[in-house]
GUNU-277002 format. One record per atom (N, C-alpha, C): residue number from 0; atom name; residue in three letters; x, y, z. Coordinates in nm, 3 decimals, m for minus. Layout:
[NUM 'CA' 'ALA' [X Y Z]]
...
***
This chain:
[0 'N' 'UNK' [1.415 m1.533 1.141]]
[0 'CA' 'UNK' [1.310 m1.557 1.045]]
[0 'C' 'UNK' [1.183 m1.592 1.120]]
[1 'N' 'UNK' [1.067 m1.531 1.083]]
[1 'CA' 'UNK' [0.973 m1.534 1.183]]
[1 'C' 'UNK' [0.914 m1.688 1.108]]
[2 'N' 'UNK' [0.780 m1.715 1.185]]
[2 'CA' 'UNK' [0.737 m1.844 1.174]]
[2 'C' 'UNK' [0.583 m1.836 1.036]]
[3 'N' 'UNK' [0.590 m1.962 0.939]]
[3 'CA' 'UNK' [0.545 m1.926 0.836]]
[3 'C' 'UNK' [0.394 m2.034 0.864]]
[4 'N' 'UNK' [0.291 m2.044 0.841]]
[4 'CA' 'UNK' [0.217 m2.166 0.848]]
[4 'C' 'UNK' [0.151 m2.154 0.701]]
[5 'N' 'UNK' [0.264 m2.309 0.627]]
[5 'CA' 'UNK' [0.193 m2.343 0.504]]
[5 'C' 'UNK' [0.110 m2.424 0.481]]
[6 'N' 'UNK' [0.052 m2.446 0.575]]
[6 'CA' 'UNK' [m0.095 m2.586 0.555]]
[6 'C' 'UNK' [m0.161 m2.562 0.483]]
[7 'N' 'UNK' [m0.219 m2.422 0.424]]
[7 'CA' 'UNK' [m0.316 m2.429 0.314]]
[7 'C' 'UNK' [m0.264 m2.460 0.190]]
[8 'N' 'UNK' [m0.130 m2.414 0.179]]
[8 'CA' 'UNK' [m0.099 m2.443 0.058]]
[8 'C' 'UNK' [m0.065 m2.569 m0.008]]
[9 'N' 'UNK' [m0.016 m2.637 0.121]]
[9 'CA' 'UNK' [0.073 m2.764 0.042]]
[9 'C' 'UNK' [m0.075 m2.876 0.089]]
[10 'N' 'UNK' [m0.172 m2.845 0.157]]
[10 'CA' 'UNK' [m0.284 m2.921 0.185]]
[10 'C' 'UNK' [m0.359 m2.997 0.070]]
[11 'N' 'UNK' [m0.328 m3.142 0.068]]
[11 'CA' 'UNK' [m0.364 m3.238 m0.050]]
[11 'C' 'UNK' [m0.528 m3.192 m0.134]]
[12 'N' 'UNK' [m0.601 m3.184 0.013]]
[12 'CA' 'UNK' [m0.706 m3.127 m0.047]]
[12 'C' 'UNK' [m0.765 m2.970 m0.106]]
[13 'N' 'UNK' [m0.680 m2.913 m0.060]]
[13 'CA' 'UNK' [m0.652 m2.814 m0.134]]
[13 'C' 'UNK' [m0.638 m2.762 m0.288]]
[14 'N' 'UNK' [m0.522 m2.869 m0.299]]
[14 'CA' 'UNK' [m0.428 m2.861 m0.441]]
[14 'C' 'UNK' [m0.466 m2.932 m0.511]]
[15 'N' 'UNK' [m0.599 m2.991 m0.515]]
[15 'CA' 'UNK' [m0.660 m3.107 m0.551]]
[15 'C' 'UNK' [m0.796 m3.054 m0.612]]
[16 'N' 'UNK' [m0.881 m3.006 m0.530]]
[16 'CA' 'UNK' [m1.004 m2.956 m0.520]]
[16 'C' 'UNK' [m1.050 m2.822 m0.509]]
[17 'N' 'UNK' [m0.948 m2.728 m0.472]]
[17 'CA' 'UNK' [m0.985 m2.567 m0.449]]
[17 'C' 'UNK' [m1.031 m2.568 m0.588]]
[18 'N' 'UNK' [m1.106 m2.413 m0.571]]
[18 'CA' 'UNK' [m1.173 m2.333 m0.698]]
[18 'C' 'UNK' [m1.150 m2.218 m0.658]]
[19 'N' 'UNK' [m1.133 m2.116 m0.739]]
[19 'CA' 'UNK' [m1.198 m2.027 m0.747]]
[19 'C' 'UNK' [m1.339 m1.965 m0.723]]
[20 'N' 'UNK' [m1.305 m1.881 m0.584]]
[20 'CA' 'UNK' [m1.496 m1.831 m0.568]]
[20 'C' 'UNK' [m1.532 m1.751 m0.665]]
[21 'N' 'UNK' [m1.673 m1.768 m0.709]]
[21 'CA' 'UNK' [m1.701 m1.767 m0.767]]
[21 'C' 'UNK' [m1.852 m1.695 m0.702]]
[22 'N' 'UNK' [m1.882 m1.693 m0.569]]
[22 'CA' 'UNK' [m1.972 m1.641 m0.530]]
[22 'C' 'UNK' [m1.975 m1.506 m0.454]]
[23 'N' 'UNK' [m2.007 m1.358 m0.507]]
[23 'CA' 'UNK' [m1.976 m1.243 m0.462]]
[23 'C' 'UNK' [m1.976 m1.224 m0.368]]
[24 'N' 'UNK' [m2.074 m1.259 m0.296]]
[24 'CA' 'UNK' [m2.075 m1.225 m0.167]]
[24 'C' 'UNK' [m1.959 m1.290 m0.036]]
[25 'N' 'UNK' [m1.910 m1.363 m0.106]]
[25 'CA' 'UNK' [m1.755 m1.403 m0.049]]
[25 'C' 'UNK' [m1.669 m1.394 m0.116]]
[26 'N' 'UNK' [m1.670 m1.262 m0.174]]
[26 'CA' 'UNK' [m1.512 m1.218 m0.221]]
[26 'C' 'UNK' [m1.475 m1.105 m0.117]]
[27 'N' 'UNK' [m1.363 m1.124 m0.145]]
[27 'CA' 'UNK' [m1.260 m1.063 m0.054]]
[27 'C' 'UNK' [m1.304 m0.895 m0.060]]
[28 'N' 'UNK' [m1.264 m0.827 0.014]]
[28 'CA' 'UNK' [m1.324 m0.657 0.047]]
[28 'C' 'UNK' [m1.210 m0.609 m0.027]]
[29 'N' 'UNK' [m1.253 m0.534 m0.115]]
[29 'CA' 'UNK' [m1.158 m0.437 m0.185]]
[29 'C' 'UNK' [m0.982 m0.385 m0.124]]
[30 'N' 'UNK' [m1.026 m0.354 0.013]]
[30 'CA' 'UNK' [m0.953 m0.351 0.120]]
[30 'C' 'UNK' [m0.875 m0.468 0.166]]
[31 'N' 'UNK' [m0.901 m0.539 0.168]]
[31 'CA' 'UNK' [m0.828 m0.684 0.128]]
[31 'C' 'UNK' [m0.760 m0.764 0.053]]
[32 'N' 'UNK' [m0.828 m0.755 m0.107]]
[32 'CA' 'UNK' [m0.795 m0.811 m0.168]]
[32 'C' 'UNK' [m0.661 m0.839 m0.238]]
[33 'N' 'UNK' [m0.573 m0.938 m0.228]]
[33 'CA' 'UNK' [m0.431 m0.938 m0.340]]
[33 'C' 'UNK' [m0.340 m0.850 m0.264]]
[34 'N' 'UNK' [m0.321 m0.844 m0.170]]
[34 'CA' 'UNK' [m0.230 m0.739 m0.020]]
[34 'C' 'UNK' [m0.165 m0.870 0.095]]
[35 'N' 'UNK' [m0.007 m0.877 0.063]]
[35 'CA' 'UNK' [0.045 m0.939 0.131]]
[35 'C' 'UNK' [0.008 m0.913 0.295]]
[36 'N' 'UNK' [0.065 m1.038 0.357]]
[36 'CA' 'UNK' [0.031 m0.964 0.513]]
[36 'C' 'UNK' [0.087 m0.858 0.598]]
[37 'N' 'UNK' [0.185 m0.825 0.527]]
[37 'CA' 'UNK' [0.271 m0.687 0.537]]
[37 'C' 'UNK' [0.208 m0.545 0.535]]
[38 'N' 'UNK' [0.174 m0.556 0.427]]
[38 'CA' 'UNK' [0.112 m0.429 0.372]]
[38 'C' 'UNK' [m0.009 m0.406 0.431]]
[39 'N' 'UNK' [m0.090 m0.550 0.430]]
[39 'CA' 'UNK' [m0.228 m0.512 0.553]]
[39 'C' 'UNK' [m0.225 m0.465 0.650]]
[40 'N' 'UNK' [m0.118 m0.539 0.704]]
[40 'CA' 'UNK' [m0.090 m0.498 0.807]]
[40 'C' 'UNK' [m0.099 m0.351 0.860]]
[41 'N' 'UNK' [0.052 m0.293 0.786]]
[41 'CA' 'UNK' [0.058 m0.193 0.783]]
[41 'C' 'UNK' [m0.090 m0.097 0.770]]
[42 'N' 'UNK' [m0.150 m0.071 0.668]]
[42 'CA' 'UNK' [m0.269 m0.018 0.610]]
[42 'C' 'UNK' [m0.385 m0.067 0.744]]
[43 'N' 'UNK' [m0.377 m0.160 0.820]]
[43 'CA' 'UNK' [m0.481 m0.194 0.901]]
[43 'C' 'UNK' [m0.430 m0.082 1.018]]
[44 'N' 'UNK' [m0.331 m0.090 1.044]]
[44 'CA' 'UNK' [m0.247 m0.008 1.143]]
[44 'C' 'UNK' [m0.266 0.158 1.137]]
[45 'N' 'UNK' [m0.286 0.182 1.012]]
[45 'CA' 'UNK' [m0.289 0.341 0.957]]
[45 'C' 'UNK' [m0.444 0.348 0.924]]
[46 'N' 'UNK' [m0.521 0.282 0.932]]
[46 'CA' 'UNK' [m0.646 0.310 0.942]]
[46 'C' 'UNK' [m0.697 0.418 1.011]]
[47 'N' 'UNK' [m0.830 0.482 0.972]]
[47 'CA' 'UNK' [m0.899 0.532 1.082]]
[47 'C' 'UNK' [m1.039 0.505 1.092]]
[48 'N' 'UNK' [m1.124 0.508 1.192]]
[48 'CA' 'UNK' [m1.214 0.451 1.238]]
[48 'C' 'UNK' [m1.322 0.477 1.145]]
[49 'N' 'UNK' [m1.339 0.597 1.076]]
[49 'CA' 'UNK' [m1.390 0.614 0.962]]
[49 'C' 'UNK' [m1.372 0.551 0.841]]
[50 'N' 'UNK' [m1.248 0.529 0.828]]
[50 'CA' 'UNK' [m1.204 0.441 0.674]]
[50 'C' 'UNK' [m1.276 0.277 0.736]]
[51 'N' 'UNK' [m1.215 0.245 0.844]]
[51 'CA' 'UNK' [m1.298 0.100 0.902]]
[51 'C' 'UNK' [m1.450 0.093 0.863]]
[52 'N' 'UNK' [m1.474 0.167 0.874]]
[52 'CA' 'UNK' [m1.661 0.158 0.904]]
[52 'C' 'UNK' [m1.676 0.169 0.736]]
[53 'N' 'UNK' [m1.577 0.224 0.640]]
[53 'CA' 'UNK' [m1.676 0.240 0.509]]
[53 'C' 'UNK' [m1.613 0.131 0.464]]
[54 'N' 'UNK' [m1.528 0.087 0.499]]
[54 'CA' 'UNK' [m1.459 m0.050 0.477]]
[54 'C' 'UNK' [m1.499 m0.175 0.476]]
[55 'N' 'UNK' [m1.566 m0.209 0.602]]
[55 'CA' 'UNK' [m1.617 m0.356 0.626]]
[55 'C' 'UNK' [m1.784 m0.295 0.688]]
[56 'N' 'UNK' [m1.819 m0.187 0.613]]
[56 'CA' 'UNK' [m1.984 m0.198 0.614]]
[56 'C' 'UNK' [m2.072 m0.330 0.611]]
[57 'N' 'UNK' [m2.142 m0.333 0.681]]
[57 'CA' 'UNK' [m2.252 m0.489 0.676]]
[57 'C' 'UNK' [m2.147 m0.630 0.673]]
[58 'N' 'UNK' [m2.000 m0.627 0.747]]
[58 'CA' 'UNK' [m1.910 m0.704 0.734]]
[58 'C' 'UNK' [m1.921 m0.733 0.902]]
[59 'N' 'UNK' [m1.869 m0.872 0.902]]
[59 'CA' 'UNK' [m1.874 m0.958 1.044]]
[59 'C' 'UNK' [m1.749 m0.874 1.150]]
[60 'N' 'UNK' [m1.644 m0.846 1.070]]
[60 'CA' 'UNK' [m1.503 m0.743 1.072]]
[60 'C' 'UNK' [m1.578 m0.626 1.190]]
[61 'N' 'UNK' [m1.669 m0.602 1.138]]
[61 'CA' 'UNK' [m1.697 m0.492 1.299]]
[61 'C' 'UNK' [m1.714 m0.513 1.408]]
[62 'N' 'UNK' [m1.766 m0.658 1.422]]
[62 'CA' 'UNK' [m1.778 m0.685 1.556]]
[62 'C' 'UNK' [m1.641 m0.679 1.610]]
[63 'N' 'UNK' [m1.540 m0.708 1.575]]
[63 'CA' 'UNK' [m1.394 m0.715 1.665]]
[63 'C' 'UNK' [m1.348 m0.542 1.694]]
[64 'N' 'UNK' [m1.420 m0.470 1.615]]
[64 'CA' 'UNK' [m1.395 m0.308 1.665]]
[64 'C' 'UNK' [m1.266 m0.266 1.551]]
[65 'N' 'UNK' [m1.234 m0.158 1.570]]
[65 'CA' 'UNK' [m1.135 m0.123 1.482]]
[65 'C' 'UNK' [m0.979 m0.177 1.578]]
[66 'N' 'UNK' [m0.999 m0.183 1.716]]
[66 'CA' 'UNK' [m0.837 m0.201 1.764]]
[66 'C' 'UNK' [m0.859 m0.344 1.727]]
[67 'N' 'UNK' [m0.943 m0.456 1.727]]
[67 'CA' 'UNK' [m0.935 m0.609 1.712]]
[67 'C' 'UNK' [m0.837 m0.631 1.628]]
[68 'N' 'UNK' [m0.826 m0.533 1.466]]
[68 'CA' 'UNK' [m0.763 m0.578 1.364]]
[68 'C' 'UNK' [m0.645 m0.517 1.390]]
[69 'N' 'UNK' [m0.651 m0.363 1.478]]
[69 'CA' 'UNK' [m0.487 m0.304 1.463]]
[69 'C' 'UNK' [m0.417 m0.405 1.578]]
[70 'N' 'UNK' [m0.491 m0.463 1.671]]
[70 'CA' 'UNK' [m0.398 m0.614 1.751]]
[70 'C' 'UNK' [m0.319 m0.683 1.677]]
[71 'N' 'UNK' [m0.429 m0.734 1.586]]
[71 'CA' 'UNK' [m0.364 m0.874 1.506]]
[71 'C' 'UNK' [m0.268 m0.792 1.362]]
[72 'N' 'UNK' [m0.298 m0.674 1.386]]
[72 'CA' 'UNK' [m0.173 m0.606 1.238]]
[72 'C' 'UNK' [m0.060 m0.601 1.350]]
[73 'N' 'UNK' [m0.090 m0.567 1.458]]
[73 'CA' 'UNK' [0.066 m0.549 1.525]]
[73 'C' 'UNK' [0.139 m0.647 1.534]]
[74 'N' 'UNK' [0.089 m0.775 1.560]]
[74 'CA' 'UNK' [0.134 m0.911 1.576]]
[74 'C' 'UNK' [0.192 m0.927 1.456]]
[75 'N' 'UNK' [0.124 m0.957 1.345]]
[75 'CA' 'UNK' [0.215 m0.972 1.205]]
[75 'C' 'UNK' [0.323 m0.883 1.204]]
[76 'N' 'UNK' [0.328 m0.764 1.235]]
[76 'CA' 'UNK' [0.462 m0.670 1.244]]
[76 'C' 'UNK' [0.568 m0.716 1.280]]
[77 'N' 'UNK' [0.483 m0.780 1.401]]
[77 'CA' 'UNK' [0.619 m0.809 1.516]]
[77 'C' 'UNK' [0.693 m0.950 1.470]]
[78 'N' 'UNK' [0.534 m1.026 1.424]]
[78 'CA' 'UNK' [0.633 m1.149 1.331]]
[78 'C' 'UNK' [0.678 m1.130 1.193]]
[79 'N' 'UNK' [0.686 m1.081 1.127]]
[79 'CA' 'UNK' [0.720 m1.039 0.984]]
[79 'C' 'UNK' [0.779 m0.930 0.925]]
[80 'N' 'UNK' [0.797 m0.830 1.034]]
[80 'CA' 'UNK' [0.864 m0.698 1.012]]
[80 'C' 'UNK' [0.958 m0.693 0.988]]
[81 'N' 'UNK' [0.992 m0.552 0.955]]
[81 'CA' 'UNK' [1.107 m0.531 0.987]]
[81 'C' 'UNK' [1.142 m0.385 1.041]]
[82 'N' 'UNK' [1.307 m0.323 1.051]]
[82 'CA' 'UNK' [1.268 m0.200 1.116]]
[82 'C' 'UNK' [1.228 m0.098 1.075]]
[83 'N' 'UNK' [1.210 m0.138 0.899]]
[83 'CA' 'UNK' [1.099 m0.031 0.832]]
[83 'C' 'UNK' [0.969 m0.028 0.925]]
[84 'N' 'UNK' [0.945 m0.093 0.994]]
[84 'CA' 'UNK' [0.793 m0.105 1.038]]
[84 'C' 'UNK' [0.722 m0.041 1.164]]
[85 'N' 'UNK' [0.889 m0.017 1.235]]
[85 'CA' 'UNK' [0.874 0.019 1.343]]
[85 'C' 'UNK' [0.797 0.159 1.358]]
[86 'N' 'UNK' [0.779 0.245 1.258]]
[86 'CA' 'UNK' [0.723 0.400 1.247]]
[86 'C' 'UNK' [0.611 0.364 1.264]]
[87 'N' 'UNK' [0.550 0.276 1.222]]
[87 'CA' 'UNK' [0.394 0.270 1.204]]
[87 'C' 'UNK' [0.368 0.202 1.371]]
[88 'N' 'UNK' [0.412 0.135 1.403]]
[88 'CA' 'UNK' [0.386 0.067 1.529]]
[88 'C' 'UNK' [0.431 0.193 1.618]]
[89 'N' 'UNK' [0.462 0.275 1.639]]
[89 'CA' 'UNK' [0.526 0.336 1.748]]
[89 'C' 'UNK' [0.397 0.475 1.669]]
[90 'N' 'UNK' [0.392 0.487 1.594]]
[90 'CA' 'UNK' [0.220 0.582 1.529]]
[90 'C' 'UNK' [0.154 0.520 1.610]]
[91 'N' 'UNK' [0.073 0.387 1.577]]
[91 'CA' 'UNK' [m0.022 0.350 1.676]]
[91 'C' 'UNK' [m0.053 0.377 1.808]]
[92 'N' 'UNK' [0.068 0.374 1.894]]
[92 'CA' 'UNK' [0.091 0.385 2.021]]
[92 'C' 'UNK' [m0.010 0.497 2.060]]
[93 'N' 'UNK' [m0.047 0.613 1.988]]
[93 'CA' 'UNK' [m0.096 0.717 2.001]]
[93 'C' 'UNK' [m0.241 0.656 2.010]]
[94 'N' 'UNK' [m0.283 0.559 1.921]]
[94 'CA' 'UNK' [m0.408 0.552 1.971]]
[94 'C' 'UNK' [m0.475 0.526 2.083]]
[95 'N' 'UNK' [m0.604 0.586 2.080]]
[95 'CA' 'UNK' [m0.680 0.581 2.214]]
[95 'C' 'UNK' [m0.703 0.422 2.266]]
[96 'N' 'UNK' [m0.749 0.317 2.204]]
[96 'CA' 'UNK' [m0.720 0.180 2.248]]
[96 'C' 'UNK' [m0.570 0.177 2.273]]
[97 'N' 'UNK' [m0.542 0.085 2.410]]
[97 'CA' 'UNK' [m0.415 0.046 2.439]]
[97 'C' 'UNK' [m0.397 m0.074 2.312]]
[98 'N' 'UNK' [m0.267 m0.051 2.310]]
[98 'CA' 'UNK' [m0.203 m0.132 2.168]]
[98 'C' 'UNK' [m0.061 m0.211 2.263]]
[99 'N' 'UNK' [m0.092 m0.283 2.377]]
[99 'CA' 'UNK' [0.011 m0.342 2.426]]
[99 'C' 'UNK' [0.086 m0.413 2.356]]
[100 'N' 'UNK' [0.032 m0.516 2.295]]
[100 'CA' 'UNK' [0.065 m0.593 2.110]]
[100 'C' 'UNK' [0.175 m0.482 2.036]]
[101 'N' 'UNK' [0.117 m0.387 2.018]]
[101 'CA' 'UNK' [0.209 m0.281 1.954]]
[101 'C' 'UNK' [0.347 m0.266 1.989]]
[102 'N' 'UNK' [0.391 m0.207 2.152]]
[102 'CA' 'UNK' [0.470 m0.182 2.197]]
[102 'C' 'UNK' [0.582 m0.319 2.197]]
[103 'N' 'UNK' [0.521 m0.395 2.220]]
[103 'CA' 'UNK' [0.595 m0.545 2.213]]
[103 'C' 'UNK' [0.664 m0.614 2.077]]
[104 'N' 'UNK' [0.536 m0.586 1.966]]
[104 'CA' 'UNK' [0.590 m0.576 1.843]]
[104 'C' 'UNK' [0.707 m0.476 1.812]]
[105 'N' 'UNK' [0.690 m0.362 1.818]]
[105 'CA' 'UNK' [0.776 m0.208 1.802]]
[105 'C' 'UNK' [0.946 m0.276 1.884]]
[106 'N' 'UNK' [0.918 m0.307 1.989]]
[106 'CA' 'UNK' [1.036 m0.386 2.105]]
[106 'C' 'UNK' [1.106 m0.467 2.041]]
[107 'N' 'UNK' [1.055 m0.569 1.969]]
[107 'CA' 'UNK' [1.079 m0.689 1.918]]
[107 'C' 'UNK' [1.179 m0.658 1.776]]
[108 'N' 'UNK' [1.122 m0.544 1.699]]
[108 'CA' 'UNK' [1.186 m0.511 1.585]]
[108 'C' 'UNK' [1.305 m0.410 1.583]]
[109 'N' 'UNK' [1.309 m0.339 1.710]]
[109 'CA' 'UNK' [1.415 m0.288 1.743]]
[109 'C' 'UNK' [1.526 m0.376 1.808]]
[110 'N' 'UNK' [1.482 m0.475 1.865]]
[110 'CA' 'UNK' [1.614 m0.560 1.922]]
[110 'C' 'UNK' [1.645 m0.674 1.903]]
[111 'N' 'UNK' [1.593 m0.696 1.766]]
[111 'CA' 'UNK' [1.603 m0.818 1.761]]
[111 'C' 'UNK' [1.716 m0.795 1.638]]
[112 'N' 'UNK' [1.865 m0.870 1.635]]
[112 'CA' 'UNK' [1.956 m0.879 1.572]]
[112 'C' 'UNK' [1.988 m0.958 1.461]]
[113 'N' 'UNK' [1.869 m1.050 1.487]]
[113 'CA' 'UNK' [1.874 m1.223 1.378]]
[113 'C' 'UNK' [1.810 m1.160 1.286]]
[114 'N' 'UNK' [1.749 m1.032 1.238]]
[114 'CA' 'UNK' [1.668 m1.017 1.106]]
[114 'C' 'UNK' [1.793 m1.003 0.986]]
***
């Protein structure tokens, strides 16, 4: 079972005081929005550099480049996957950024026996 971090949720001040935003310009990107970390994952992973760019237009998200996010989608793979997941991680591999993250993730879900 991979590792979960619930601090936001069970966080006093949180459960106490959150709202609902309410201000547009910090709502979540269409592309984002209501998408477990699975599925982002995935979908961040199957991206293409074109869908990125119409994606997080005038978004802070570009500065990390399009491999920044397929890094951190591989990582969730590797912690949260399973060996459904492995197709998409072993797709990546093809991309032109090295996806070392990838291969390690892809590794991890093939041999790991405790899932």
């Amino acid at each position: 079972m991979g590792y979960r971090d619930i601090c936001q949720e069970v966080c006093p001040w949180n459960v106490s005081f959150a709202r609902p935003n309410k201000v547009p310009e910090f709502a979540a990107r269409e592309v984002l929005a209501g998408k477990d970390a699975r599925t982002l994952a995935r979908e961040l992973l199957a991206m293409t550099q074109d869908e990125f760019s119409v994606a997080f237009k005038g978004s802070p998200m570009k500065r990390a480049k399009l491999w920044g996010p397929k890094r951190n989608a591989a990582i969730v793979l590797g912690n949260i996957g399973d060996e459904r997941d492995v197709d998409i991680l072993i797709r990546a591999l093809d991309e032109r950024e090295p996806l070392g993250t990838t291969v390690r993730s892809e590794q991890r879900l093939t041999t790991d026996q405790s899932r």
